[in-house]
N, C-alpha and C positions, 0 to 999 in steps of 0.2 A: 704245496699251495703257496702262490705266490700274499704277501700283504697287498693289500688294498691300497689305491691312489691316494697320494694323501691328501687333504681337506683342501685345500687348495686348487686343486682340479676341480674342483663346482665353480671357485671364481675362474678360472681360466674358459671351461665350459660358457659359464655364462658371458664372459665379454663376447667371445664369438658365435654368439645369436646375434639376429639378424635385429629385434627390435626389442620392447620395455616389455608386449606382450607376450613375446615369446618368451623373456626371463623370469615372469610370472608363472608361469604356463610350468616352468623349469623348474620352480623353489616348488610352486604347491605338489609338483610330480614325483619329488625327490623328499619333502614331508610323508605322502602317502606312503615311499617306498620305504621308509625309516618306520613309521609308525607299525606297519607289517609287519616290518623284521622283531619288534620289539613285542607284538601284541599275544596274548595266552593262545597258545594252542586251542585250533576249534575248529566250527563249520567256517571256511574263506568267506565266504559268501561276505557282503559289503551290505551295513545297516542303513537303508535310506534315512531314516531319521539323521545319523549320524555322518554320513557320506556329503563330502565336501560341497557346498551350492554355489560355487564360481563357474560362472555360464562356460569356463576352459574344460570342467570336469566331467570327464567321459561316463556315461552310465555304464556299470561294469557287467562285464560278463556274467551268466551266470552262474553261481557258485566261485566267483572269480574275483579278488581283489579288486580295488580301482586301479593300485597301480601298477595291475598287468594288461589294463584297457591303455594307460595312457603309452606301457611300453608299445605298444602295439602303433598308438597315433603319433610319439616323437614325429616322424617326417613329418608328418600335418603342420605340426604347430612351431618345429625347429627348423626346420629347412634341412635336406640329405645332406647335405654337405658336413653336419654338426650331429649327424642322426646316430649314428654308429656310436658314438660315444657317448651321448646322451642313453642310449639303451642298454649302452657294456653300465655305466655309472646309475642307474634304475636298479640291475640285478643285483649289485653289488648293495646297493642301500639297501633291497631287499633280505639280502642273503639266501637269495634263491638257491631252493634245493638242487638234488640232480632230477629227482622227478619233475619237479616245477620250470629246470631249465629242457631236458627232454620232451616236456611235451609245447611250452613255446616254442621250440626248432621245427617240432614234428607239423604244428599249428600253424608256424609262421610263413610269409615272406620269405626271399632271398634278405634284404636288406634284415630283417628282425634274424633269422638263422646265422650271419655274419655275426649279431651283436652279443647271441649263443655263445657262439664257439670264442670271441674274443673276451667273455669273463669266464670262462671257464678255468685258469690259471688261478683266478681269485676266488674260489667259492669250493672247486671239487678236489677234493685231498684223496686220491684213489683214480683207478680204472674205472668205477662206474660210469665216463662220459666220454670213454672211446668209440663207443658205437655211433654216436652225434659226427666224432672227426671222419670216422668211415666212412658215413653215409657222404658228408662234403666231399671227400676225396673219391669218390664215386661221379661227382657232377660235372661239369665242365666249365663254372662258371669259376674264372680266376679271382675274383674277389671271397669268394667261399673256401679254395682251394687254400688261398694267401692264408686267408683267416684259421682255417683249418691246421697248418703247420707252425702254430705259434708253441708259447711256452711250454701248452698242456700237452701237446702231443709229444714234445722234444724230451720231456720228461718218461711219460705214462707209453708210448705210442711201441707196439712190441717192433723188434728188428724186421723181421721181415716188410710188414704193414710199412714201417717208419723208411726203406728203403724203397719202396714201391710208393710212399711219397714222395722220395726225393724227386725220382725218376716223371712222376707227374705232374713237377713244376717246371722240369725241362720239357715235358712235351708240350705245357699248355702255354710256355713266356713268364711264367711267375718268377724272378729272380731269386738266386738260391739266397738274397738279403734275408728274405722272409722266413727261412725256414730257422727257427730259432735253436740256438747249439749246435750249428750244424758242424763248426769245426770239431767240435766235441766228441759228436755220434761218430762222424765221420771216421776220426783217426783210427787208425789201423784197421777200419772194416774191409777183409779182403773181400766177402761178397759184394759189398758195395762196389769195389772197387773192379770186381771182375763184369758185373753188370754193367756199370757204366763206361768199361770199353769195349766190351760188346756194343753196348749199342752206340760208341763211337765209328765200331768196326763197321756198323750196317749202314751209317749213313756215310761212312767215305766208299763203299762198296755201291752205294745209289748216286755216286758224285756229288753228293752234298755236303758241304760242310761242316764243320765239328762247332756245334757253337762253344763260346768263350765261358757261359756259364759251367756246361758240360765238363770243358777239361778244367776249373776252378774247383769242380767238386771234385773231379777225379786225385787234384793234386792233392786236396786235404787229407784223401784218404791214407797218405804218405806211403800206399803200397807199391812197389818195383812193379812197372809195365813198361808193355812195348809204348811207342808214340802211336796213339789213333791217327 
C-alpha cells in the first residue's frame, strides 16, 4: 500500500477549482470525508440533526454517508477536469474500505469507477480489489483501462491477467507510460515477450505496422527474439 498524498495536495486541489464556491464545496466535502474515517463504528446512515446544513451539502443516500453523496456529485460542483482527484482525495480522507470502494465502482459512473481504481494503491493492502482492475480491463474505455494498470495492479495483478494488460493497452492506444513498473514486470518475462511478438508477427503478416509502443515493451523484456 502505497502512503497517502501528502497534506498539501488539498492546497494544490483547491487552487485548481474553478471558483470560491467550488473550494467551499471542497473543505466541507473533505471534513465529512475525515470525520467518517475517524467516527465509531456503526449504522453509515447520516443524522439529519447533525448532517452539515450548507445549501452545497447533498442529502445522502440511504444508509450512506454524506461524503459518499458528495463523492458522487465532485463533477457538479468541481468541474471534470479537477474531478478524478477530487474523488481519488474523498476515498482517501475516508479510508474507504474495499467493500465500500467495490460497491462505489459497481454503483458508479465511468468517471467515479476511474476515481476507484486510482485510490486503490492508497487504501487496499492485499488482492481483495483485483476484481474492480478486471472488471476495467474488460471495458474499452481508455481512461478506465489507463486507470486500471496503475500502482495497484503492478503490484497485486497475477502474471497472466498483468500480461493480458499489457497487451490491452496496445490494442486500445493507452501508452505503455501508464502501465506502472512496467520495466520491472517486464524484465525477463519470456511469456511476455513470446506474446508480444506474436502479435508483432500478425500484424506485419496483415501489412501493418509494428507500433513503437509494441517493440518498447518487447525491448524491456530483454528476451533474445527475431526482429517483428
Amino acid at each position: 500500500m502505497l502512503t497517502p498524498p501528502p497534506s498539501r495536495t488539498r492546497a494544490d486541489l483547491a487552487a485548481r477549482l474553478p471558483d470560491d464556491q467550488a473550494r467551499a464545496w471542497f473543505a466541507e466535502a473533505l471534513a465529512d470525508a475525515s470525520r467518517a474515517a475517524t467516527a465509531p463504528q456503526g449504522p453509515p446512515a447520516a443524522d439529519p440533526a447533525t448532517a452539515p446544513e450548507a445549501p452545497s451539502a447533498p442529502a445522502p443516500a440511504p444508509g450512506h454517508p454524506v461524503w459518499q453523496s458528495r463523492f458522487v456529485t465532485a463533477g457538479r460542483h468541481c468541474g471534470p477536469d479537477v474531478a478524478d482527484d477530487v474523488r481519488t482525495l474523498l476515498l482517501i480522507e475516508a479510508r474507504a474500505d474495499t467493500e465500500t470502494l467495490t460497491r462505489l465502482y459497481r454503483e458508479g459512473s465511468a468517471p467515479e469507477r476511474r476515481a476507484v481504481l486510482l485510490a486503490l494503491p492508497f487504501l487496499v493492502d492485499g488482492p481483495g480489489a483485483v476484481p474492480l482492475v478486471d472488471d476495467a480491463l474488460r471495458t474499452h474505455d481508455t481512461r478506465l483501462v489507463s486507470a486500471a494498470v496503475g500502482p495497484y495492479a503492478a503490484e497485486h495483478l497475477p502474471p497472466h491477467a498483468w500480461r493480458h494488460a499489457v497487451l490491452k493497452c496496445l490494442f486500445t492506444g493507452v501508452p505503455p507510460a501508464a502501465v506502472a513498473d512496467l520495466a520491472r514486470r517486464a524484465a525477463g518475462d519470456a511469456e511476455l515477450a513470446r506474446m508480444l511478438t506474436a502479435l508483432a508477427a500478425e500484424r506485419t503478416a496483415a501489412g501493418r505496422e509494428v507500433p513503437r509502443d509494441l517493440r518498447h515493451a518487447l525491448t524491456l523484456t530483454g528476451v533474445p527474439n527475431e526482429e517483428p
